[in-house]
N, C-alpha and C positions, 0 to 999 in steps of 0.2 A: 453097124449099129446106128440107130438114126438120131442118137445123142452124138454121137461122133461127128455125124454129117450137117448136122447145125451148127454144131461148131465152125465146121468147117465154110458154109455162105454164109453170108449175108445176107442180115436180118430182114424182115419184109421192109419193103417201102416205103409204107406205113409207118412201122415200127423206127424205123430207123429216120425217117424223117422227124417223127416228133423226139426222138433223144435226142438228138442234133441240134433242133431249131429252137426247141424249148429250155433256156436258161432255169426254171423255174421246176423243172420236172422232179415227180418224188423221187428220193431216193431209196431203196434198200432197206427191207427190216432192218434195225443196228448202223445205220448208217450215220455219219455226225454233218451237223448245220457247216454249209462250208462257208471257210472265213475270208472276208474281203482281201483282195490285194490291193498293199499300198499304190500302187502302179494307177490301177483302177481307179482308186477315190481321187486322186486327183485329176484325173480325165470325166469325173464325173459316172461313171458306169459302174455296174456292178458284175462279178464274173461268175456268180452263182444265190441263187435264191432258200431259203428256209424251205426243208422238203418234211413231209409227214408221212408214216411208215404207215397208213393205212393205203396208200396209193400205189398203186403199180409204175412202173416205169415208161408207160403210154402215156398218161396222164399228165397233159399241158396246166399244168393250174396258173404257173404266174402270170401269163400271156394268154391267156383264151379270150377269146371273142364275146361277145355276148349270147349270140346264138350257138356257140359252143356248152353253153351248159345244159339245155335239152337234148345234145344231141348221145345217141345209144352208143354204149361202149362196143369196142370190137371186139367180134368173136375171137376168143381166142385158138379155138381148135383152128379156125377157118385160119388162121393166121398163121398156126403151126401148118397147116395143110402144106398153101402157099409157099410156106418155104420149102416143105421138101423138093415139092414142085419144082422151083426154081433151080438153075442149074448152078454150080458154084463158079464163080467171076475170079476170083482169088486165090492163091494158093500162100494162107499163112497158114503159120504153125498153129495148131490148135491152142487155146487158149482154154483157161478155166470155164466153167460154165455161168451162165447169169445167174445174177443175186438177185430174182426178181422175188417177191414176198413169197408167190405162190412156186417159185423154184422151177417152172417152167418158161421161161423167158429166152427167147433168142440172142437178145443184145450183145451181141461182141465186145467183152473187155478190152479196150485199150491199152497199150503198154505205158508204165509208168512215167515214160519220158516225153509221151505224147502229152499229157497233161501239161506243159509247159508252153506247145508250140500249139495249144489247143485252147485259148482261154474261156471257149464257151462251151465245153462241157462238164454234164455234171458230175464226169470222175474227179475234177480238179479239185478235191477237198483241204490238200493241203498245199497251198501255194508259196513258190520261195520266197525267201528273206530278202528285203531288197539289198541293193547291191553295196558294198561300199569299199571306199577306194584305198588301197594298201597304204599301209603308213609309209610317210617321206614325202608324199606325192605332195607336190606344190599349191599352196592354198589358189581359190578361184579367182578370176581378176577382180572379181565385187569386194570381196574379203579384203585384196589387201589395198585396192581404194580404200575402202573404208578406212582400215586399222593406219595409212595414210593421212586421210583428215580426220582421225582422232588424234594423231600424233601432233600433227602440225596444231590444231585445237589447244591441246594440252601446253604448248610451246607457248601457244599466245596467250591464254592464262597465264601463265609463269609469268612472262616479261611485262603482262599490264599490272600483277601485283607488284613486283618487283619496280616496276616504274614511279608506280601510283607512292609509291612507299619512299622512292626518294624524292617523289614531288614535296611530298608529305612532309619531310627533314624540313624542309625550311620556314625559316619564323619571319624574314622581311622578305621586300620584293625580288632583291637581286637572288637570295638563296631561292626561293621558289622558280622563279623562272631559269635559274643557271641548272637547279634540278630538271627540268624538262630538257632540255638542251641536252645533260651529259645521259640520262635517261633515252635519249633519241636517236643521237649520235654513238656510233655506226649500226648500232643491232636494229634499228627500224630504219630510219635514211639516213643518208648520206650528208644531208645538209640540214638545215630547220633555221627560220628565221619566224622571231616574235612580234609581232607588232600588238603595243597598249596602248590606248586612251590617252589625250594630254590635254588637261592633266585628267589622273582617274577621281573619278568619284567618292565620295566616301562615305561609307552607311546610306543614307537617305536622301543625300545632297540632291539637287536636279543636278545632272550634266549641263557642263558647258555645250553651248551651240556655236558653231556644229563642229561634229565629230571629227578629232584631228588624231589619226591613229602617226603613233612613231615608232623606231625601230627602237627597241628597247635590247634585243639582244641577238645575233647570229654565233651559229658555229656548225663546224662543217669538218670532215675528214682532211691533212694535209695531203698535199697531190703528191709529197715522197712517199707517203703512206698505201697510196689507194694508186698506180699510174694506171694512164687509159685515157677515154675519154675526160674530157674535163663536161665540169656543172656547168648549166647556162645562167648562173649567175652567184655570186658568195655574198650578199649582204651588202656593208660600205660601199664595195670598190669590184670590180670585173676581176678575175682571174687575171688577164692579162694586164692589171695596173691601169686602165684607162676609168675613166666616172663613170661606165654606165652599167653600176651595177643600181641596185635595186634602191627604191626612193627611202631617202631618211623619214621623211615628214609624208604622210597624204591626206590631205582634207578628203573625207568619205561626203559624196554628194547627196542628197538626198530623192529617195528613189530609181537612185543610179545598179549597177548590177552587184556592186561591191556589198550597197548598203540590204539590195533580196536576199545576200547569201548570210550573211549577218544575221538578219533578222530570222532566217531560217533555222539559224543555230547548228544545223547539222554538216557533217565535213562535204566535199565535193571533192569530185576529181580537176586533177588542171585540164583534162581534155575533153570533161561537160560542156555544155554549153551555158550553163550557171559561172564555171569555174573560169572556162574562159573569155568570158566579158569582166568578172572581179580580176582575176590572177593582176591584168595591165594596170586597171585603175590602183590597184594596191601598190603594186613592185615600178610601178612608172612605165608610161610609153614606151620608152627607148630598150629598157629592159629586156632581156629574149627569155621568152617562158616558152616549156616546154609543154609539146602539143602531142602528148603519149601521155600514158597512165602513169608514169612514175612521176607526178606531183599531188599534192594533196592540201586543198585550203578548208584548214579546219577555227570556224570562230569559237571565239573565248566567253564562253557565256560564265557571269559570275551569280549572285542568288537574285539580283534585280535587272541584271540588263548585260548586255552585251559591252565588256573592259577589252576585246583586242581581237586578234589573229595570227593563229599560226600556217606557216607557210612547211612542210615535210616534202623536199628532192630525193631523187634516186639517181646515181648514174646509167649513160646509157648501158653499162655493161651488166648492169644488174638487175633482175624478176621486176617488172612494172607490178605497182602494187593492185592488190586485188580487192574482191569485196568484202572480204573479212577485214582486210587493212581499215578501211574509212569508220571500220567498231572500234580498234582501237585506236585511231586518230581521236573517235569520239569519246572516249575515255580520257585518253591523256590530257583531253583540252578542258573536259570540265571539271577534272581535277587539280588542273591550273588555276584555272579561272576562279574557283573556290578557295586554290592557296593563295592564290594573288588578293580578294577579299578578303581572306584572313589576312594577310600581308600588312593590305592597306588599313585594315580598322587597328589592327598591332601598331604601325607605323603612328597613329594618328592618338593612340594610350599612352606609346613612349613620345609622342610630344607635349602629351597635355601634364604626362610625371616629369618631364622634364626643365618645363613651363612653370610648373608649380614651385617646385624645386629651387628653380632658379629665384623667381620673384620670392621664395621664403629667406634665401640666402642674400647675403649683399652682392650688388654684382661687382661693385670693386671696395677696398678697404679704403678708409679714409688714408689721410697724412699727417694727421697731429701733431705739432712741432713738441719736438723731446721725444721720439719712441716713433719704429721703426716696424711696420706691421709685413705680418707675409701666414698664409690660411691653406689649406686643404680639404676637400671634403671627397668623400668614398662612399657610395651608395653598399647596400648589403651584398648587391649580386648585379649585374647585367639587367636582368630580369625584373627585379625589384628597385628602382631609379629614385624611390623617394622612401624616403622615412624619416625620422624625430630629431635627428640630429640636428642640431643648428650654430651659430656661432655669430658674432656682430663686435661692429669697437667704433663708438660711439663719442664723438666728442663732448667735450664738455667745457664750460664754464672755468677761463682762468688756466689754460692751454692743457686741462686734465683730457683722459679719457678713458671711459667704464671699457671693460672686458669681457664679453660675456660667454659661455658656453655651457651648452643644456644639453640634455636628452630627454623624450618621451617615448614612452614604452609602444614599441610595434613597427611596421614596417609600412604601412598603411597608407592610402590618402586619409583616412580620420589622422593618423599620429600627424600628419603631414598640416593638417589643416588644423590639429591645436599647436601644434610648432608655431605654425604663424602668428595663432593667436595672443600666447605667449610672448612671441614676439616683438609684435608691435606692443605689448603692454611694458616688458622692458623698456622699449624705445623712449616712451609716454612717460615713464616716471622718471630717469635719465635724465631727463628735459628738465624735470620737475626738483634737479640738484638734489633726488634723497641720498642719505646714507644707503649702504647696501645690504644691511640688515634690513631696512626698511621696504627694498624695491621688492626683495625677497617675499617680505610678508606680502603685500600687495599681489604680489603672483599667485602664491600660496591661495589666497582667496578670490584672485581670477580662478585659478584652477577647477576647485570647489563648483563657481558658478555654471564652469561645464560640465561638470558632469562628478561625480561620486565616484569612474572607475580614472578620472586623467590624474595620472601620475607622470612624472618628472623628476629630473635632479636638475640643477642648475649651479652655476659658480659665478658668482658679480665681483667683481675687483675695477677697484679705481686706483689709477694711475696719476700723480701728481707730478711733472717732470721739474719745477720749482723744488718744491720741499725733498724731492728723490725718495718719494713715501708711498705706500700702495696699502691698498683696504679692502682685502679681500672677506668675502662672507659666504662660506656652504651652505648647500640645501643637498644633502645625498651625494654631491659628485666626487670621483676620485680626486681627491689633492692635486695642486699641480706641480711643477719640478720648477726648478729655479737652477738656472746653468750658470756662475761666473766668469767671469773673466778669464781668470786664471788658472780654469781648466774642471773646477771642481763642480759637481753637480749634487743638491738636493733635496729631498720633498720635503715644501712644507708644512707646519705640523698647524693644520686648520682645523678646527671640530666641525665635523660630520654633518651634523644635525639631519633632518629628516627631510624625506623628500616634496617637493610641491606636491600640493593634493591632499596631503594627509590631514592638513588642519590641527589648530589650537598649539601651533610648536612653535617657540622661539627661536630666532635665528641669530647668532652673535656673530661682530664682523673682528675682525685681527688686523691690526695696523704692523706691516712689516718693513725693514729697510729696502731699497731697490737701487743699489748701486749702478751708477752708469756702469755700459758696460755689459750688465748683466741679462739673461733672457730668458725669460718666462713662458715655458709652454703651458697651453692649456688643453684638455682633448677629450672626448668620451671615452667610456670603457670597452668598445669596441676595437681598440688601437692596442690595449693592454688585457684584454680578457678574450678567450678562447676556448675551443675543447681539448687541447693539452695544457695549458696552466691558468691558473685562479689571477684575480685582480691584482693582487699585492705582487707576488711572482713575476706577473707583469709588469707593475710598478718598477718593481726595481732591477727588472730588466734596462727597462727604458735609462733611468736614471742610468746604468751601466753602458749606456750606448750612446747618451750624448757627453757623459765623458770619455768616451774614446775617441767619438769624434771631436770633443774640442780638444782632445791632446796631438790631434793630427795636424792644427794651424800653429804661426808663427804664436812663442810665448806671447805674453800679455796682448794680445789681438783675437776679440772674438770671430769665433765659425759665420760665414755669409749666413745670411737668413735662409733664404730662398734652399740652397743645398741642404742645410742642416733640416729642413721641414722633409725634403726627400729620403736623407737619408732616417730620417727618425721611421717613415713608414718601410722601410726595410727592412724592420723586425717581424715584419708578418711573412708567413712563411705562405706555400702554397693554398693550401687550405686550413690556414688561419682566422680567414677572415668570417664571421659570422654573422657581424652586426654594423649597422651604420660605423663609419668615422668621420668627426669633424677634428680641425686641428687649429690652432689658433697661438703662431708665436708672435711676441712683443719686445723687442731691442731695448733696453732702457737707454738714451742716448743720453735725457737731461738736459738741462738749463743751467747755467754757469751762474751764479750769483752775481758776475758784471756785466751781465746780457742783460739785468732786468734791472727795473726803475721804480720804484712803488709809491706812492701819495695818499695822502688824505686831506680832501678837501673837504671846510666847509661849505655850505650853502647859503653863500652869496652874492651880492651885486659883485665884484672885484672880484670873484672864483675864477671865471673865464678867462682871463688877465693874466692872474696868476697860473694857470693850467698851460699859457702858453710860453711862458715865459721857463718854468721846468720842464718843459718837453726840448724848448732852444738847447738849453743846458744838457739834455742827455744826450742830444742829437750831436752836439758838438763835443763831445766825450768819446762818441762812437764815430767820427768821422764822417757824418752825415748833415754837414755846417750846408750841403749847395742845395740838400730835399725841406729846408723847416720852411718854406713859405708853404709848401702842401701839404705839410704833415701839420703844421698851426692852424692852416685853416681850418680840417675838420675837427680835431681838438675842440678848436675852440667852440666851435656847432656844435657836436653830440653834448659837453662839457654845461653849455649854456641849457640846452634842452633838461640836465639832468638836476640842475642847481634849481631850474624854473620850479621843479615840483616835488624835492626834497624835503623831506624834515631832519635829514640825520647826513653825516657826514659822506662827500662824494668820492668815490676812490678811483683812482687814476693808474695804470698799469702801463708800462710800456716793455716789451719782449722782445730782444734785437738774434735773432735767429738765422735760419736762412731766408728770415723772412719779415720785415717791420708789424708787430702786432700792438694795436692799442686798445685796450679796456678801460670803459666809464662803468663803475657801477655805482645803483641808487635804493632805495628803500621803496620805490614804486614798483610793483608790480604791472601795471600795465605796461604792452608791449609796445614801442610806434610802429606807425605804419608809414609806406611810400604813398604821398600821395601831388596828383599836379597843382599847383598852385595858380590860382588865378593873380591877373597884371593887376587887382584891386588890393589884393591878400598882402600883408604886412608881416606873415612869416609862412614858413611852408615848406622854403626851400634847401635846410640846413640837410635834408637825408637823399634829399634830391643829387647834391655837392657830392656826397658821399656814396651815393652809387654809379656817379659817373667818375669820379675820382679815383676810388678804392680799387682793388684787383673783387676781394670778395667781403661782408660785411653781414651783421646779421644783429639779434637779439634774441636772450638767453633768458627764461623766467627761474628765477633764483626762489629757496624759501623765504628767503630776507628781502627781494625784492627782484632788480632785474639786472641784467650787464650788456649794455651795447658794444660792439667790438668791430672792428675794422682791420684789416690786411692791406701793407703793401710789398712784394714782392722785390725781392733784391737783386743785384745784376752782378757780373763779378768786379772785383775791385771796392763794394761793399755800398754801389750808387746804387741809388734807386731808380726806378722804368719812370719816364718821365709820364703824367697824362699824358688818356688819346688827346683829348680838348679843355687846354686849360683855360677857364674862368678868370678873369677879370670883375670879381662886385664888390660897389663898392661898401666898404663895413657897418655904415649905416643901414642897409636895407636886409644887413644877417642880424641886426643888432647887437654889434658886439660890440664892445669899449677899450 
């Protein structure tokens, strides 16, 4: 049959040519659009073209020519001819017949599995799946690079927050930098050495010229810790104990290599050529730096300028660092460099609350003869170094001395800065000998003048150590305790009254006894008030605790001062403490009624005379018969000064203590003054006597007028310090008679 025998050759030449070469050729009534292989599109090619079922399978359409499309299609009979014609080349198995539209086609179907090894023809409709590799098979070497430096990535993330975060912990200079240090050491290098500014800048300051960087801080792995190689240098001192390890001090030159990399702000390797021309001028000549990647000089940029550098080693046994390294060199430095500015402008807050603080507070307590002083004071917190509290003891006129202790609401430089003002306004009216009801009111409307919201409490007591008498007067503050001798302790009953600031309230003062002996605490409520008990609770705590502690000393013998102020703040407990405390204890020691001398003189010509004549008498009473030439003389001056401008009777004091005191007082108010006397002047000299003579001397403005007074200091055995330069004038040119 001659369907069998087509089958069996090979289609014409023709024919078979253009199925073959033509990618593009129609396919098949029913036949479907074949689908690109992935394989293909990424080689760029395609392995079969969009075919339309009006076309025979002769028919080149993707690929023709141009003069291909005039040209006449082939005869098909002639084409059937030709094949019989031809002799058969092949012995395959017969195959299905061609699908050509018109059902007469020669075309030899190909077997299915040629399609594969055939990617240009147009049996290949449906091509495989591309390939993919059985599970377990080991990822590609690209993949697990990668998954690699994502790893190592994620690591260095981790340890620069984690770093940054302890940098962050510290509030002064040493925790900030000691943070970078243990933050460095070992998980990043081996060694690190800081070098800062000397001194650093502060806020807006200009730097000092020129730049003197110093080693502010090294630390490094121990070599029990880490053996091997050792570092080519540890900071102070060489590994092996010798000096040449790396410089304390380095003056940075200017325009030198140290001062390019500086300025560049960015980290470098020790083995740049940046890094090493800086590494020597930094660590000193003599120094051995290492000339491989495991060093790292990263400068300290802070928010205006360049404050330091840091120095990051590695042993040689350990990964020379890489280029991700000198990101986080640069991180951890400028997050230094920021602590270290916060550092300095902190450092530079707690000096000026410090400063403040101090100048509000006395820096030392007087000595008032009769009474024994000793003070404490306690900020709220660390953190907070100044507030309202305050305390002072203030001499006074006729061997008294006022007691003060106040609080103002807040924690504040304002609270800080009407403390003072306050302050000195007590000092001011003290001076001025008022009662203390009085100094009171006078605050009260200082207060006022500042402001509407300053409030205060305040407590004024005068202390007499003559008459063993005290004048205490409230404005708001807790009562104070009164400790005796004999062991017993209790608060006195003072009225309250209202606190400074409030206005239009009267203040009454209470005169109490003050047995020698006896000890007068005063203190704010931050000492006895708290967030587990109320003020009173407090109160009489306290009271319960300086009688325990005076039942711990020898009967009839009071508690030292000094200990018994310590142990009193021993009652605050951990977190106790809430609020300022100031503390203010007072010995009552007293004056012996045969230690003092009293007079009244009048105001006259003969005054002086007589004024020296009972000072001989008490001198020689008190066994002081070998000091009355220098104790008469200035008597007799201040004496003569005070008779001169009198109207009322002069009074004469004399207080034999650890200490010879003598008091003139007069109904003048005006004060004298020191002044040089000219060789023409006919008086001048009498104070002139007196402050080369005296140990210490002064003048006091009374409401009744004024009191000059003079100190001379005693020796043991009960003599007196002789003048540095004793005078010889003679009494005529003092005017005395």
């Amino acid at each position: 049959m001659e369907t069998e025998r087509v089958t069996e050759h090979e289609p014409p030449a023709a024919s078979r040519s253009e199925s073959e070469t033509a990618p593009g050729a129609a396919a098949p009534e029913g036949a479907h659009a074949q689908v690109p292989d992935p394989r293909e599109r990424a080689t760029g090619t395609r392995r079969g073209q969009a075919v339309h079922a009006d076309r025979g399978p002769g028919d080149a359409t993707s690929r023709r020519r141009p003069d291909d499309a005039a040209a006449p299609a082939p005869d098909r009979n002639a084409a059937r001819g030709a094949a019989r014609r031809r002799p058969p080349t092949t012995s395959v198995p017969p195959g299905p017949p061609g699908q050509a539209g018109d059902g007469g086609s020669g075309a030899r179907q190909r077997p299915q599995h040629d399609a594969v090894d055939s990617p240009g023809t147009p049996d290949d409709a449906n091509p495989p799946a591309p390939q993919v590799p059985p599970a377990g098979t080991a990822p590609d070497a690209d993949e697990a690079e990668r998954a690699e430096r994502e790893r190592r990535g994620g690591d260095r993330l981790r340890f620069v927050g984690a770093a940054t975060r302890r940098i962050a912990r510290g509030v002064d200079l040493d925790e900030t930098v000691l943070g970078l240090c243990r933050a460095s050491v070992p998980a990043y290098a081996d060694a690190i050495l800081v070098y800062l500014r000397d001194p650093l800048p502060v806020g807006d300051e200009r730097p000092a010229s020129p730049v003197v960087l110093r080693l502010r801080r090294s630390d490094r792995i121990p070599e029990e810790q880490r053996p091997g190689a050792k570092l080519p240098l540890l900071g102070a001192a060489a590994q092996d104990g010798s000096a040449e390890g790396a410089a304390e001090h380095t003056e940075v030159r200017p325009g030198g290599p140290l001062a390019e990399v500086l300025r560049g702000v960015r980290p470098v390797f020790g083995n740049s050529v940046a890094g090493s021309e800086a590494l020597p001028e930094l660590l000193g000549r003599g120094c051995e730096v290492p000339d491989d990647g495991r060093a790292i000089l990263a400068p300290l940029r802070g928010r205006r300028r360049v404050i330091g550098a840091a120095v990051f080693l590695r042993r040689p046994e350990r990964p020379q660092f890489e280029a991700d390294d000198l990101l986080i060199a640069a991180q951890l430095a400028t997050h230094t460099a920021l602590g270290v500015d916060k550092a300095v402008l902190y450092g530079r807050e707690v000096y000026i609350a410090d400063e403040l603080q101090r100048t509000m507070l006395p820096d030392e307590l007087p000595r008032p003869t009769g009474c024994t002083l000793a003070s404490r004071y306690l900020p709220a917190a660390e953190t907070a170094r100044v507030g309202g509290d305050w305390y002072d003891a203030i001499p006074l006129p006729g061997s008294r001395v006022a007691l003060v202790v106040g609080d103002v609401m807040g924690h504040s430089m304002t609270s800080a800065a009407i403390m003072g003002q306050l302050r000195t306004t007590a000092q001011t009216l003290a001076q001025l000998d008022l009662p203390p009801q009085e100094v009171l009111h006078h605050l009260d409307e200082q207060a006022q003048r500042l402001g509407s919201d300053r409030m205060a409490t305040c407590l004024y007591a005068v202390y007499d150590p003559v008459a063993h008498r005290i004048v205490v007067a409230n404005a708001g503050h807790p009562p104070p305790v009164l400790l005796h001798r004999g062991g017993g302790a209790e608060v006195l009953r003072i009225p309250a009254g209202a606190p400074i600031g409030v206005g239009g309230v009267d203040f009454e003062a209470v005169e109490l006894d003050a047995p020698a002996g006896a000890t007068l605490l005063l203190y704010t409520d931050g000492l006895v008030e708290s967030r587990q008990r109320d003020v009173w609770t407090g109160i009489e705590f306290l009271r319960e605790k300086l009688a325990e502690t005076a039942r711990l000393t020898r009967p009839g013998t009071a508690p030292p001062l000094e200990p018994l102020c310590d142990e009193v703040l021993d009652i605050l407990g951990p977190g106790d403490r809430d609020d300022d405390i100031a503390l203010l204890a007072a010995r009552f020691d007293g004056i012996a009624p045969s230690d003092v001398a009293y007079w009244y003189l009048d105001p006259r010509a003969q005054t002086a005379g007589q004024a020296r004549r009972l000072v001989r008498r008490a001198l020689s009473r008190w066994g002081l018969d070998e000091l009355q030439d220098s104790v008469e003389l200035l008597v007799s001056e201040v004496v003569t000064n005070a008779v001169r401008y009198a109207e009322r009777p002069v009074t004469l004091r004399l207080l034999c203590t650890d200490r010879l005191r003598v008091e003139v007082g007069d109904d003048v108010p005006q004060l004298p003054r020191l002044r040089q006397a000219r060789a023409t002047d006919e008086g001048g000299r009498g104070l002139y006597l007196v402050n080369r003579i005296a140990r210490r001397w002064g003048a006091t403005r009374l409401s009744t007028g004024k009191v000059v007074w003079f100190e001379l200091p005693l020796t043991g055995g009960g003599q007196l310090t002789p003048p540095p330069m004793p005078l010889v004038i003679p009494e005529d040119d003092l005017g005395l008679t």
